[in-house]
C-alpha positions as a printed Julia matrix, in Angstrom:
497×3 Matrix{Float64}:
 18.37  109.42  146.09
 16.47  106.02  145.78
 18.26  102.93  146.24
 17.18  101.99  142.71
 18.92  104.87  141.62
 21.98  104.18  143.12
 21.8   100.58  141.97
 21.44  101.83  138.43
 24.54  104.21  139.33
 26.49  101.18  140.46
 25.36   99.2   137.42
 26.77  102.08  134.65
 29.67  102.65  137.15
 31.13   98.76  137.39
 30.26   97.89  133.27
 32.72  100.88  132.71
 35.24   98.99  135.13
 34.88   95.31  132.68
 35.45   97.41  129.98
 38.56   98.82  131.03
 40.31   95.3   131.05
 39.3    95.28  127.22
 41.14   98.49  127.12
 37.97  100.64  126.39
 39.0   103.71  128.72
 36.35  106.0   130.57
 36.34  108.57  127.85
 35.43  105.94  124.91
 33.08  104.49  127.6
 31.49  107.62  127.94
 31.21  108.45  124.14
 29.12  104.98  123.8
 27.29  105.57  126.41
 25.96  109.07  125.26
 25.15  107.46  121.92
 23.04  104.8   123.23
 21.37  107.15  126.25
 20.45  109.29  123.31
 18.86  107.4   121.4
 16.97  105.03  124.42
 15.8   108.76  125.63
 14.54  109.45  122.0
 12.69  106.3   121.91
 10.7   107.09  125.06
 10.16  109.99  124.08
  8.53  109.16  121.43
  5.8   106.86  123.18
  3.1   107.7   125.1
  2.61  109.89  127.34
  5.17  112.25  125.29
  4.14  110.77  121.42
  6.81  113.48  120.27
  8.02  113.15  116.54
 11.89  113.0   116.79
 14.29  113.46  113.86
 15.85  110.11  114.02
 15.11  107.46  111.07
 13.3   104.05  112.07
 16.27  102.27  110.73
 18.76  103.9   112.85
 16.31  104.18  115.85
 17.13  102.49  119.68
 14.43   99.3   118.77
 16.78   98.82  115.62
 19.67   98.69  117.66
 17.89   96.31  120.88
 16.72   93.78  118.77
 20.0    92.32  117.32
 22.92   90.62  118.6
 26.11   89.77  117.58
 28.28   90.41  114.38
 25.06   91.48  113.03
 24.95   94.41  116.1
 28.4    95.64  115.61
 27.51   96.1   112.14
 24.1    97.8   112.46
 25.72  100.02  115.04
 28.37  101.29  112.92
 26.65  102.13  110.06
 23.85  103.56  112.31
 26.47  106.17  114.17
 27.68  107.19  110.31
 24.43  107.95  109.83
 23.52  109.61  112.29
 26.12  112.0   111.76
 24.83  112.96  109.24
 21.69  114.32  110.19
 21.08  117.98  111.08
 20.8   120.0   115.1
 21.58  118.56  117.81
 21.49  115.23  116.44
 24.0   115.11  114.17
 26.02  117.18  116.94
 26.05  114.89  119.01
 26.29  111.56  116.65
 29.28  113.75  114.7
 32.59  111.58  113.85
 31.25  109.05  116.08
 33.06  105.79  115.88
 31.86  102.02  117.66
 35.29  101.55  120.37
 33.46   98.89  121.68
 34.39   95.88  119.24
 33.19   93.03  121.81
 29.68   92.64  120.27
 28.63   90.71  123.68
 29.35   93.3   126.04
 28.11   96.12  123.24
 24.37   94.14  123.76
 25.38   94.23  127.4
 25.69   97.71  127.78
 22.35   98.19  125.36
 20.52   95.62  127.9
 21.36   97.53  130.9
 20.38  100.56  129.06
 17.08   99.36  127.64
 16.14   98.09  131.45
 15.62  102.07  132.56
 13.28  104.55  131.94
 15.58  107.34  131.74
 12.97  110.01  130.9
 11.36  109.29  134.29
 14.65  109.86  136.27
 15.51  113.18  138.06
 18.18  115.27  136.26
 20.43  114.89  139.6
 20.42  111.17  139.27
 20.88  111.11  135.36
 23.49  114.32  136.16
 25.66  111.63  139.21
 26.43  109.14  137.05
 27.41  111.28  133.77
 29.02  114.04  135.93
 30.9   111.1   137.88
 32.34  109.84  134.48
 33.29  113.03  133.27
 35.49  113.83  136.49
 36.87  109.74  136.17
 37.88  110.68  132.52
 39.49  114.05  133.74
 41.6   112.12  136.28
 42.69  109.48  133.56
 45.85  111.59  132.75
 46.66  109.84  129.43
 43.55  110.49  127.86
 44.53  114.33  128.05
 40.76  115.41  129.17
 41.7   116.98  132.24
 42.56  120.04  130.03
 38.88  120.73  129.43
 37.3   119.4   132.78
 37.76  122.21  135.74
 37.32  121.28  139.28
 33.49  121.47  140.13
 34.48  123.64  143.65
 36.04  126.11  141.82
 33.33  126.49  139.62
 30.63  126.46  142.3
 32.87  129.33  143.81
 32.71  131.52  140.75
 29.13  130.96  140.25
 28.39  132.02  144.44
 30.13  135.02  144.0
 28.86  136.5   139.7
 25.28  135.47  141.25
 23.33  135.21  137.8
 19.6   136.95  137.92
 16.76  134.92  135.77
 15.85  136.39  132.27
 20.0   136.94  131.63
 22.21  135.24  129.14
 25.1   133.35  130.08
 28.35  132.14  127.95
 31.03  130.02  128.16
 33.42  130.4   125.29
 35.54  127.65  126.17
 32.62  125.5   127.38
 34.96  121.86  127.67
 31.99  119.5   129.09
 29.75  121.94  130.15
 31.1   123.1   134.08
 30.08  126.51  134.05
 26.62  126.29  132.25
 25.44  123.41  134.81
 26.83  125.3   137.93
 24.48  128.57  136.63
 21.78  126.23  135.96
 21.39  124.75  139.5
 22.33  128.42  140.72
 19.1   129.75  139.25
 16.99  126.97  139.96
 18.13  126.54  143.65
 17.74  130.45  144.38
 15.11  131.66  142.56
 11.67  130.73  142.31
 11.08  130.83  138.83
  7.6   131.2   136.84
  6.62  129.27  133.61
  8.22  132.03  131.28
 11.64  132.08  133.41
 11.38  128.33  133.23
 11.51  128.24  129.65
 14.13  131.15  129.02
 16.15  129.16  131.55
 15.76  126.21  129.43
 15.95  127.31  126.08
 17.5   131.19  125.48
 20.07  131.66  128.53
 23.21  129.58  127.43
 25.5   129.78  124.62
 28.73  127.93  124.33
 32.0   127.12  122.03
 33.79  124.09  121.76
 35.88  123.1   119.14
 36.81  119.63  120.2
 34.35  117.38  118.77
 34.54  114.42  121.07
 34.04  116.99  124.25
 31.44  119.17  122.31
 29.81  115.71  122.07
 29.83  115.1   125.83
 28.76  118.83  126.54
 25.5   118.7   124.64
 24.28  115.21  126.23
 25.51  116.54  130.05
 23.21  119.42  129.08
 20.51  117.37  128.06
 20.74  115.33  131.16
 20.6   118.1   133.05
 17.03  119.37  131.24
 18.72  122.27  129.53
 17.54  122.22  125.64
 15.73  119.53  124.27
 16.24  116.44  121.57
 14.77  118.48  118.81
 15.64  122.22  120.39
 18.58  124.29  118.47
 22.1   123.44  119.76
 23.14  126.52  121.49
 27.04  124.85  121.85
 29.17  126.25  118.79
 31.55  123.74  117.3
 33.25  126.94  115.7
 36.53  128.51  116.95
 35.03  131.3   119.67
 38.34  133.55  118.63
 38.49  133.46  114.77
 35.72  136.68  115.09
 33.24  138.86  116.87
 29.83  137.3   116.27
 28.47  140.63  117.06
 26.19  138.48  120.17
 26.44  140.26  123.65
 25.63  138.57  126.44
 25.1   139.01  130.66
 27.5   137.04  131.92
 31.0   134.72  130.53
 32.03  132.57  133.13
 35.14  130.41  131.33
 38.31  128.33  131.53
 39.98  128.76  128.79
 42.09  125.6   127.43
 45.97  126.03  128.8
 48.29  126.49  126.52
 49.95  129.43  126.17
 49.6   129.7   122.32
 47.26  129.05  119.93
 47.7   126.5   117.24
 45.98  124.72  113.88
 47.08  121.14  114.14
 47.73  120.41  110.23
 49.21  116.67  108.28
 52.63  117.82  106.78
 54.29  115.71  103.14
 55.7   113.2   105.16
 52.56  112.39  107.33
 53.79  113.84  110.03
 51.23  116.25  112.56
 52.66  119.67  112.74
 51.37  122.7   114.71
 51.11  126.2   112.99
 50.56  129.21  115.43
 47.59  131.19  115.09
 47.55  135.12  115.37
 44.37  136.65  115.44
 43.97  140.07  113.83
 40.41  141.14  114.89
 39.45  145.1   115.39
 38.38  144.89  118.47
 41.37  143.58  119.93
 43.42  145.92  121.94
 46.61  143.98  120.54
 47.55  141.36  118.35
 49.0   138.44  119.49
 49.55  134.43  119.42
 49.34  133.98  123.33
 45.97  131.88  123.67
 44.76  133.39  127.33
 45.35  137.19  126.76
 42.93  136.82  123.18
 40.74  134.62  125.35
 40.72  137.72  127.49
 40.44  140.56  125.07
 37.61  138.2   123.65
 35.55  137.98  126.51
 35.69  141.66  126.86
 34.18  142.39  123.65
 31.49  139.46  124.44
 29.98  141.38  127.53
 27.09  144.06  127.2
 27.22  147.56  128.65
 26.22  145.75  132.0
 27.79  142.35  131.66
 30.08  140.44  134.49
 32.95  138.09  133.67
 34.81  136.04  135.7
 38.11  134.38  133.88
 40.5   131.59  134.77
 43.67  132.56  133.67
 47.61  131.38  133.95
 50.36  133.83  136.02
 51.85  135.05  132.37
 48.46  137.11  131.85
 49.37  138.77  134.79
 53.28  139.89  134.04
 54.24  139.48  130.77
 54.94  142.17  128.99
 54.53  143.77  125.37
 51.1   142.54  124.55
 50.28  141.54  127.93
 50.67  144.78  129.14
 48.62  146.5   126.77
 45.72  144.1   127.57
 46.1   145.04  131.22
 46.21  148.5   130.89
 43.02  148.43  128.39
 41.41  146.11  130.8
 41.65  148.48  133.26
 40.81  151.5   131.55
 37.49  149.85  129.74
 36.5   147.74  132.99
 35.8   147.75  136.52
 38.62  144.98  136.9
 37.8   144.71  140.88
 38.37  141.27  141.79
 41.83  138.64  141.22
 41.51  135.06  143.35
 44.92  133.72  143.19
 45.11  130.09  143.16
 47.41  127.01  144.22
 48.83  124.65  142.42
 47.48  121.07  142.19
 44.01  121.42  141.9
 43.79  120.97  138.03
 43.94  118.02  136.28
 46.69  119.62  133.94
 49.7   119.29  136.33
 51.75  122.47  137.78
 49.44  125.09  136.69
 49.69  128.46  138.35
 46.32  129.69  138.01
 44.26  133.07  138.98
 40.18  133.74  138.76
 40.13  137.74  137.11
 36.52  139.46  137.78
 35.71  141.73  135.71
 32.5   144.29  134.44
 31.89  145.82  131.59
 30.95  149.46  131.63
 30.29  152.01  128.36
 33.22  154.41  127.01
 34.43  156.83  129.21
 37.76  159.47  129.28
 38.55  158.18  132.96
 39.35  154.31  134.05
 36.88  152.29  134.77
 39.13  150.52  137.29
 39.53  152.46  141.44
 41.11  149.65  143.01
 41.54  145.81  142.43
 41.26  143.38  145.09
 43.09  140.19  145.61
 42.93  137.17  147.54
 45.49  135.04  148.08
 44.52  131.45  148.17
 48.6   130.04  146.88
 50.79  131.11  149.7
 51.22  128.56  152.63
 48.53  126.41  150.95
 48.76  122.61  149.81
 46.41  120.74  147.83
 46.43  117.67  146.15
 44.74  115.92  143.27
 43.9   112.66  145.24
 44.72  113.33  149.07
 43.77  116.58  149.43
 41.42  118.28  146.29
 40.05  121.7   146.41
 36.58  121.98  147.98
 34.0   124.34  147.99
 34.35  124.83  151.89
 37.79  126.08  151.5
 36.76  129.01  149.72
 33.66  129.88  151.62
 36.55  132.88  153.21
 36.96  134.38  149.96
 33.08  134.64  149.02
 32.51  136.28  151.84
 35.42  138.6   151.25
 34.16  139.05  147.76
 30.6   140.32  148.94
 28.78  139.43  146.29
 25.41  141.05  147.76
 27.48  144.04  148.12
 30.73  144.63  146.71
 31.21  147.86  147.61
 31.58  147.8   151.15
 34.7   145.36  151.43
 37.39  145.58  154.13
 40.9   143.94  153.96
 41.45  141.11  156.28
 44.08  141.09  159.52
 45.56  138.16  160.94
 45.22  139.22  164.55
 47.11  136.17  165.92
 50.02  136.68  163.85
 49.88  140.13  163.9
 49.99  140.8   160.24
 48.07  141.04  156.78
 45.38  138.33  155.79
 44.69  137.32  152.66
 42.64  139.85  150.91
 44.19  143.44  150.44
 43.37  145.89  147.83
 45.53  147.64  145.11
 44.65  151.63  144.12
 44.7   152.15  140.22
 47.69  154.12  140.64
 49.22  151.71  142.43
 49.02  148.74  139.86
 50.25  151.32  137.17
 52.87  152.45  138.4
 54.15  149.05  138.81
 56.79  147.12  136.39
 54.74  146.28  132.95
 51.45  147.29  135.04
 51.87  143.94  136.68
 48.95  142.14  138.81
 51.3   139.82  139.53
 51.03  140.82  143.4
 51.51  138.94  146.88
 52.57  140.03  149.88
 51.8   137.27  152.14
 55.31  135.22  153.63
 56.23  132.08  152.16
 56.33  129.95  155.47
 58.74  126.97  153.17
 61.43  129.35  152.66
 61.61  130.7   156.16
 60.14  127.67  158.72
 61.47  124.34  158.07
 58.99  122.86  160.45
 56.04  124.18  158.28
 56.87  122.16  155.37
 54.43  120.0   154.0
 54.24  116.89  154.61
 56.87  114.33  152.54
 54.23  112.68  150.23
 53.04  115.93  149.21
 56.24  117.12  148.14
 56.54  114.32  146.36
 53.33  114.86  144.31
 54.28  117.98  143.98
 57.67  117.48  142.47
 56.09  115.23  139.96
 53.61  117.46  138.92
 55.94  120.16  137.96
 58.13  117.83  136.51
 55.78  116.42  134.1
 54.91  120.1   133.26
 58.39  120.14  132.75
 58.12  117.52  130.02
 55.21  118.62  128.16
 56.95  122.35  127.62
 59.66  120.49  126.24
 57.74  118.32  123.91
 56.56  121.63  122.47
 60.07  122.73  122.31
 61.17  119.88  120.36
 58.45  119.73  118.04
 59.17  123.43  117.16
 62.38  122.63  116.67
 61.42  120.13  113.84
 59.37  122.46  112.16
 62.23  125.18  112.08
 64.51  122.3   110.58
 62.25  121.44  108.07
């Protein structure tokens, strides 16, 4: 990267620091900013050598916006991001319930200035990808703002990516797309491992992702981090539903569904009661092709994803313990699962490496395959990546390298010839063992919820993790604690009422 690109970086990185002491947080910061890059991209787009005709009005254009100043500015800009909202594609996707937070006119010209001193169009997609990428993870680790929930750690991702390997010419979905994660990490995938002609190029581009997200403000940020990134285009169709992916079967099929779904165990329609007050109704979803009916969030997610996959498709699934034990429901997804897939692969993961706090989290592989009398499903492999290991949002985050073990267990050039792992040294079991069908079935509520590795903490005081982590950890599942209450109490309310 160019010094003048990291200058630039620098630049967008410190205004968002001078805004904070106005209390304008990273996430409002980021909103404004994907306005404005919007429209500054539009404009030179617009202008030779592109001289593209864009859907955006000369009065609500970037020139309208540069040349004024002032109370006159704030103004302009608000009516200009109402109307804009209005408009139809990607456009009004993007510009939809948009709202000025910025209500310093000086520092909104400011941040226009340092806008209108680039030529974004000419910049690489990595450098345009650093800085909006950067912001996204900043406004994931601002806990208040709540946007953790839809921002999953870029190493995992990577991880999950390595080991489905996506071909050229395939579809790929996300569901549960939050700010884009999974898309982007198939996108560089493809383009860093293939060598791709001018009609994979423009598949690649145009016809291989598809996306949900309900949320408008992160819907928002998903389209322009896609558009950074070179996938669609300004005037292209938005390929990044704003509907709710579980309400029905679209009847699409795709290759692959790489997701996190939101965490939560249940899902809910926040409504306004009499009294003004925000209440929570849970949603059951009663859909045909689901193998059971139920309120839990992750196991419809599930069922849902299976129904999304053609004959041939691959899905890998971030998904809490309870999809793994609990019973009624739960077990009748697992069993159908089972039966209907090739279930083959579960990565079991440690706590604190999301930005929601004391999650207990597992990656389910799964493929698709066409009706048959006999399961799908021989054996299912695990790894264990949560026993005896630490991490830490801030001191010690998840990288890529410390799952380079399990991608090579996983063989993804060849998943058929796996072996289970043996801890010479300690004369015992490693980490990845597999589970016969008959096995897993046999078990308690057909429970995956397997380990077999020995919890050093409970046996070895001296292999205890260090004091500060503790500590973090502690909090973490204490303020897990709190939120499960919240719930709690707010049902409670309801029921009184």
């Amino acid at each position: 990267m160019s010094d003048n690109h990291s200058t630039i970086i620098s630049k967008v990185w410190n205004f968002c620091n001078t805004l904070k002491d106005d209390g304008v947080s990273y996430g409002d910061y980021l909103e404004q900013l994907t306005y404005l890059l919007f429209l500054k991209m539009a404009d030179e787009y617009s202008k030779p050598p592109y001289n593209r005709t864009l859907p955006i009005p000369k009065e609500n254009n970037w020139e309208s916006l540069s040349s004024k100043k002032g109370a006159e500015l704030e103004t302009h800009y608000t009516i200009l991001l109402r109307e804009l909202g209005k408009q139809k594609g990607i456009l009004g996707q993007i510009f939809t319930k948009s709202q000025n937070k910025i209500q310093d006119p000086a520092k909104l010209s400011r941040l226009i200035d340092l806008i209108d001193k680039e030529n974004w169009s000419e910049m690489s997609a990595d450098v345009k990808s650093v800085i909006y990428e950067g912001l996204l993870e900043k406004n994931a680790e601002d806990t208040k703002s709540g946007a953790g929930q839809y921002f999953t750690p870029r190493s995992l991702i990577k991880v999950i990516v390595e080991c489905i390997r996506p071909e050229p010419k395939k579809t790929i979905a996300d569901p549960a797309c939050g700010t884009g994660g999974f898309i982007l990490a198939s996108y560089d995938y493809l383009i860093n491992n293939y060598s791709l002609d001018k009609s994979q190029k423009q598949f690649l581009k145009f016809k291989t992702f598809y996306g949900n997200e309900i949320v408008a403000n992160t819907r928002r940020l998903c389209l322009m981090n896609l558009f950074l990134h070179n996938i669609g285009d300004i005037d292209s169709e938005n390929f990044i539903s704003p509907a709710d992916s579980l309400i029905a079967d679209t009847g699409e099929r795709y290759d692959y569904v790489m997701t996190n779904p939101p965490f939560g165990k249940k899902s809910c329609m926040t409504f306004t009661n009499e009294e003004g007050e925000q209440e929570k109704e849970t949603l059951t979803y009663n859909r045909q092709d689901f193998w059971a009916t139920t309120s839990n969030k992750q196991l419809n997610f599930v069922q849902h994803i299976r129904t999304m996959l053609n004959t041939t498709g691959k899905a890998a699934v971030v998904v809490p313990d309870n999809v793994l034990f609990e019973g009624g429901a739960g077990e009748t997804v697992r069993k159908k699962l089972l039966e209907t897939t090739d279930l083959h692969t579960i990565l079991r993961l440690p706590t604190g490496i999301f930005y929601a706090q004391g999650v207990k989290a597992n990656v389910i592989f799964f493929d698709a395959k066409p009706a048959s009398k006999e399961p799908w499903t021989r054996e299912v492999w695990f790894y264990d990546y949560r026993t005896n290991i630490h991490h830490t949002l801030k001191k010690n985050p998840l990288k890529f390298e410390d799952l380079k073990e399990f991608i090579k267990c996983y063989c993804p050039e060849n998943r058929f010839v796996r072996k289970e792992t043996y801890d010479n040294e300690k004369n015992c079991e490693g980490r990845w063992r597999k589970f016969s069908y008959d096995e897993i079935v046999s078990r308690d509520k057909t429970s995956l919820d397997i380990f077999w590795l020995k919890d050093k903490s409970l046996t070895d005081l001296d292999n205890l993790p260090d004091p500060e982590e503790l500590a973090e950890e502690i909090v973490e599942n204490l303020e897990a604690g709190i939120e499960k209450f919240k719930i709690i109490i707010s049902s409670l309310k309801k029921n009184n009422n």
